[in-house]
C-alpha positions in Angstrom: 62.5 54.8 65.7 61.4 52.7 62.5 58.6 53.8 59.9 56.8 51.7 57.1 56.1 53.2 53.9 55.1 50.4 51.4 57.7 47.7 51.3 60.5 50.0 53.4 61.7 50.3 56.3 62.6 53.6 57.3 65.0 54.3 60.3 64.8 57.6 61.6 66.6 57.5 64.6 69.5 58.0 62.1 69.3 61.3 59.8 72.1 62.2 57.7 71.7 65.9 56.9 73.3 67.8 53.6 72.9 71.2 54.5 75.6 73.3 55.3 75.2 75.8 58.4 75.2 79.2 58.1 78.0 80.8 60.3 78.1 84.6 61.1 80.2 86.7 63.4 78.4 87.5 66.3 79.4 90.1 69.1 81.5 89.4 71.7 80.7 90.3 75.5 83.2 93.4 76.3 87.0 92.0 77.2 85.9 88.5 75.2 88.5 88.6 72.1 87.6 85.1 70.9 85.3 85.8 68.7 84.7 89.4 66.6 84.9 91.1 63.1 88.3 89.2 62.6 87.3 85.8 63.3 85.6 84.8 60.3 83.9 81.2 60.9 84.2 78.7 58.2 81.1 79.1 55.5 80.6 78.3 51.7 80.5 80.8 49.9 80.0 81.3 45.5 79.9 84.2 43.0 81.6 86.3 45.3 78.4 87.1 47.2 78.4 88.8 50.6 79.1 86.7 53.4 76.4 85.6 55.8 76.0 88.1 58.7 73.9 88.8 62.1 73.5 91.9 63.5 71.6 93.0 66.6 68.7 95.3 66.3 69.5 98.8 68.1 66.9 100.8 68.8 67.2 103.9 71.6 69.0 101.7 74.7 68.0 99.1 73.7 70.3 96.4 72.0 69.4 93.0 71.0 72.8 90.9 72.1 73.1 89.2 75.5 76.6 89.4 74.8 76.3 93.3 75.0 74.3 93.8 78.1 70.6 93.3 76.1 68.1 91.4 77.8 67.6 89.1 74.5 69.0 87.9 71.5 67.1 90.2 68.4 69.2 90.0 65.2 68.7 91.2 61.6 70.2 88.6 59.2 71.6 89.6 55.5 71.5 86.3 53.0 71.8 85.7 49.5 70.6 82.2 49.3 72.7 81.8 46.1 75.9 82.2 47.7 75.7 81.5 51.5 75.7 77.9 51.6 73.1 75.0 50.7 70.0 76.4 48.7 67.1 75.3 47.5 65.7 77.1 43.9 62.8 76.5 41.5 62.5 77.5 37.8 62.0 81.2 39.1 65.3 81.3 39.4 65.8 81.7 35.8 62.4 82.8 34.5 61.2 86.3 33.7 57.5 85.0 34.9 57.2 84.7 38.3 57.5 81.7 40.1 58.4 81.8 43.7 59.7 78.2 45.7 57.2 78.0 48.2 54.6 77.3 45.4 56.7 75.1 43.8 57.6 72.7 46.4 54.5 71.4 48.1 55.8 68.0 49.0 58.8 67.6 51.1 59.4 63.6 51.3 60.7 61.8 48.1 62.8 58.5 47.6 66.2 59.4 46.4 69.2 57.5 44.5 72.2 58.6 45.7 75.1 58.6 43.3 79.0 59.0 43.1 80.4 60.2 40.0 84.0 62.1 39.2 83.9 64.7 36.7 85.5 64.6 33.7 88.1 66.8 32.4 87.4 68.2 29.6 88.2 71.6 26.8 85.9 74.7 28.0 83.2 75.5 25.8 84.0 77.7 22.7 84.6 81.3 23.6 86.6 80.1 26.5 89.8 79.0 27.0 91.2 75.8 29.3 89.7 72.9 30.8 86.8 72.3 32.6 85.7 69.4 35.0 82.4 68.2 33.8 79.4 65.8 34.9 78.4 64.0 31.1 75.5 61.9 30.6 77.5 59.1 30.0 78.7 59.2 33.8 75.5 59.9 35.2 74.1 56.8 33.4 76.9 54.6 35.1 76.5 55.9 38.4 73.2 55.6 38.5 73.0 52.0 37.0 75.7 51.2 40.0 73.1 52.7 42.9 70.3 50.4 41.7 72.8 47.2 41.7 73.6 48.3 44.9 70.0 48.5 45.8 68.9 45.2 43.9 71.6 43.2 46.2 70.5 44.1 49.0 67.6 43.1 48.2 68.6 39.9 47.2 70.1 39.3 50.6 66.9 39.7 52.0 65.5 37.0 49.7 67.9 34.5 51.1 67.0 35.2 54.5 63.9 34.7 53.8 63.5 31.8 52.4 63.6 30.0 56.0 62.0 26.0 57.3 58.7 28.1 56.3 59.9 27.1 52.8 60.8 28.9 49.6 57.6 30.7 49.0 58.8 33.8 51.4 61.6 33.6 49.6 60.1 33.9 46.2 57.8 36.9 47.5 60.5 39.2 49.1 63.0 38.8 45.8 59.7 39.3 43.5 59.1 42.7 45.9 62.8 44.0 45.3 62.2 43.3 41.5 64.6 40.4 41.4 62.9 38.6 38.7 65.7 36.5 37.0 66.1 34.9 40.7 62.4 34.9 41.5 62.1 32.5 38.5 65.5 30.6 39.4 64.7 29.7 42.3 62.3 26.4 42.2 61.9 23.2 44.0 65.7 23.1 43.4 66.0 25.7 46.0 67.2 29.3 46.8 70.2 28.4 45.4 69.4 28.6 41.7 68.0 32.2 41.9 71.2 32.9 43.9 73.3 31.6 41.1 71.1 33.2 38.7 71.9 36.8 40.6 75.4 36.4 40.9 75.7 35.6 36.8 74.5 38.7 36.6 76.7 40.7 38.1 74.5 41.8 41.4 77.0 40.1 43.9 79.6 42.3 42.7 77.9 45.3 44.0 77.9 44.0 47.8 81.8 43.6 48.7 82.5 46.7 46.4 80.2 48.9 48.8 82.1 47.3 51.4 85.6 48.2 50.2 85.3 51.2 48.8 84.8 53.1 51.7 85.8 57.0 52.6 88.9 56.2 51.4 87.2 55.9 47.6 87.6 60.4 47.8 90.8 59.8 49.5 93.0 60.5 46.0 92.4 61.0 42.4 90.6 58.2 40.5 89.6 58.1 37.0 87.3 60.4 35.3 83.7 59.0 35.3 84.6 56.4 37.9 81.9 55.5 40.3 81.8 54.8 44.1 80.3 51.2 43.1 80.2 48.4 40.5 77.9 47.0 38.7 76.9 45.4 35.5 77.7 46.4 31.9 74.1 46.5 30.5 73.2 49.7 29.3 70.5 51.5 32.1 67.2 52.7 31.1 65.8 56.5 31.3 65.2 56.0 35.1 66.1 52.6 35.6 63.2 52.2 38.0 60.5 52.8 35.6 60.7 49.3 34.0 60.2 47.7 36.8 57.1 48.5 38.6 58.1 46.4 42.1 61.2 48.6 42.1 59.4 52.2 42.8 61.0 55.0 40.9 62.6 57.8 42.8 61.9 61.2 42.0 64.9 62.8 43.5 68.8 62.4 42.5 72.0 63.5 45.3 74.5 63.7 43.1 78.1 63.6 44.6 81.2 64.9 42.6 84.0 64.5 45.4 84.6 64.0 49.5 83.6 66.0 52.1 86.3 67.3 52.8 86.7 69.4 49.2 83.1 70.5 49.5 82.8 71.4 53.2 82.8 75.2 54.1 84.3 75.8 50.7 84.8 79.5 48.8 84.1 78.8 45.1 83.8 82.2 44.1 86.5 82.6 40.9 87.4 78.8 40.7 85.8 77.2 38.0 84.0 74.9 40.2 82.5 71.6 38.2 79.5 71.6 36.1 76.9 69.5 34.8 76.4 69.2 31.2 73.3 70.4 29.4 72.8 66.9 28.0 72.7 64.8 31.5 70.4 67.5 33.3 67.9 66.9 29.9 68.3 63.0 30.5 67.6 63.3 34.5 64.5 64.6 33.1 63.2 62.5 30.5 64.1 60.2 33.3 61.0 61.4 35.9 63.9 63.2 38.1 61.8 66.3 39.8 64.6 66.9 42.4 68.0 67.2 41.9 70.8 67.6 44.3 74.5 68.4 43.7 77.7 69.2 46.3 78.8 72.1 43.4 77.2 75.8 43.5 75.7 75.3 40.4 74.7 73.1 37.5 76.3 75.4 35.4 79.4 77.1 34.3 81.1 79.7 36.6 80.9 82.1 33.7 79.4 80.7 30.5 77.9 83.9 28.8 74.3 83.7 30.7 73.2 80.9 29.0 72.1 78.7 31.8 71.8 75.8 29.4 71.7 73.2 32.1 69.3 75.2 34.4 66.8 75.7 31.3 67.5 71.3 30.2 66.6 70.9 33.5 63.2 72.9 34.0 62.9 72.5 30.1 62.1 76.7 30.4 60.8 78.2 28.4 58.8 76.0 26.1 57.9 73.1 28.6 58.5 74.5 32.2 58.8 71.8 34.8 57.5 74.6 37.6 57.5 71.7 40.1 61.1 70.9 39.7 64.1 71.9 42.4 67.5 71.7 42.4 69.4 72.4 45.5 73.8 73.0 45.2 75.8 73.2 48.0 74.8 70.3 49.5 77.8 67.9 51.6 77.5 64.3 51.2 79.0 62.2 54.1 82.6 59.7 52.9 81.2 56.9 55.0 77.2 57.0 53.2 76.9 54.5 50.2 75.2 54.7 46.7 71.8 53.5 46.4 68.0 54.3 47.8 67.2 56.4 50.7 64.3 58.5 51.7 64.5 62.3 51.3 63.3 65.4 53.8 63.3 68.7 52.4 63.5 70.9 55.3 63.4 74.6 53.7 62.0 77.9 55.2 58.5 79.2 53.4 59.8 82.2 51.2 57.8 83.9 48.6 61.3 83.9 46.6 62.8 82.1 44.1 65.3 80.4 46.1 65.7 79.6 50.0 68.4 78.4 52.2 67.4 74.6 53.1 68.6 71.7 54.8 68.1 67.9 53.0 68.0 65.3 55.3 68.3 61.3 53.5 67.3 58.2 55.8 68.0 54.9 55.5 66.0 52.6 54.0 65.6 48.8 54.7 
């Protein structure tokens, strides 16, 4: 099933969802030991928080488990949001106002960049001791400006199919639309082929059999720190990349993802010293117009870093200019085979008067 929105193409017949499901033991029908308090199912799980559970409301003879003879399935559920899985949080998270995520998140579609970025290693902050694997600015900046190349080619492949017998004006209009303007203005009676050269000079073909290459196997073994999943050129990106060039609209969310699946999937961080972002990229996401930010770590910042929440209060810019409509989600898994660039964004969340909720992004692909 295809939607329009503006100059996109949205497929929806094809959903790629981040959320990771939340897993508890449930009872088993008398004689049945497959499943029960030992059998644990896989779940993610940070700051040592009790595990997701399900239990069956009791009340006189009446118990609400088919499994156990009831007549329905009735079960309490114990959460902590935080640390059972992928989450959704707004500034109350952090504040000593209150602010609550269901009145902070009104809007649940947003375009999206998607971006690969390995952490680098780095000396803990002082007052601790050892290294840390961190997100800088300096990688963020990189991987972002590799997701828009990615993005600009293929728009630039849509140019050239279009510029058809019907003659090069379709041509002209479609790379004008994906903000191609160095080819837009290439391209005259000489042909297509002069906008085409014009693109490649500038590094946009590179981005297209990169993409192709790189593959699952980019997560597959160690690469170097701040290396992204793409290439692209070596001019320095803007604050939001977008934002200088009105036909390319700017996104107001950023999936950020630090590894493969496979390390992120059903993971117990709790005591590891997972990743974290730097104070200094989360401020730069949002002088960049970033409202939504989405990471595969449990949280932006340090395990244990003193309570200072320094990228949390970049971020929402709390106290002195608090961004109340701002999110970030953690926990999130990001799919080997799904490339950088643009897609569309579904927040699918539960209404909670809290300042966090379990949630479930969903990204679809954008022509």
């Amino acid at each position: 099933m295809l939607a329009k929105i503006g100059e996109y193409t949205i497929n929806l017949a094809q959903p790629v969802c981040l959320g990771q499901a939340l897993r508890a033991v449930l009872p088993s029908p008398p004689g049945d030991a497959t499943t029960g308090p030992d059998s644990i199912p896989p779940q993610s799980n940070a700051y040592f928080a009790p595990l997701f559970a399900a239990d069956p409301v009791r009340a006189g003879s009446f118990v609400g488990s088919t499994a156990l003879g009831g007549p329905l399935n009735f079960f309490n559920l114990r959460l902590n949001p935080h640390g059972n899985g992928t989450h959704t949080e707004c500034v109350g998270h952090i504040a000593r106002e209150r602010f609550v995520l269901s009145e902070c998140l009104t809007r649940f579609f947003f375009l999206a960049d998607l971006v690969s970025v390995v952490p680098e290693r780095m000396a803990a902050p002082a007052g601790f001791t050892g290294m840390d694997e961190v997100v800088t600015r300096a990688g963020l900046e990189t991987g972002l400006k590799a997701a828009l190349t990615a993005a600009a080619t293929a728009g630039l492949a849509a140019a050239a199919a279009a510029a058809t017998d019907a003659g090069i004006e379709a041509g002209l209009a479609v790379a004008k639309s994906a903000g191609l303007a160095a080819a837009a203005a290439a391209a005259t009676d000489a042909g297509i082929e002069a906008g085409l050269a014009v693109a490649k000079a500038a590094g946009l073909a590179a981005a297209a059999p990169a993409a192709a290459t790189e593959g699952p196997a980019r997560w597959a073994t160690p690469k170097t720190a701040g290396q992204t999943r793409l290439a692209g050129p070596d001019s320095e990106p803007s604050a939001n990349p977008t934002a200088e060039n009105p036909s390319f609209p700017r996104a107001e969310a950023l999936v950020l993802r630090t590894a493969g699946e496979v390390l992120r999937r059903n993971r117990n961080w709790s005591g590891t010293n997972p990743p974290y972002l730097q104070a200094e990229a989360l401020a730069w996401l949002a002088d960049a117009g970033y409202e939504h930010l989405l990471v595969d770590l449990p949280s932006v910042d340090r395990e244990e870093d003193g309570g200072g929440l320094a990228a949390h209060r970049a971020w929402w810019r709390y106290p002195w200019a608090t961004r109340t409509q701002a999110t970030i989600t953690e926990m999130i898994v990001v799919p080997d085979h799904l490339p950088d660039g643009r897609y569309l964004l579904q927040m699918q969340l539960p209404l909670m008067d809290m300042d966090a909720a379990p949630s479930n992004p969903v990204l679809y692909f954008l022509n």
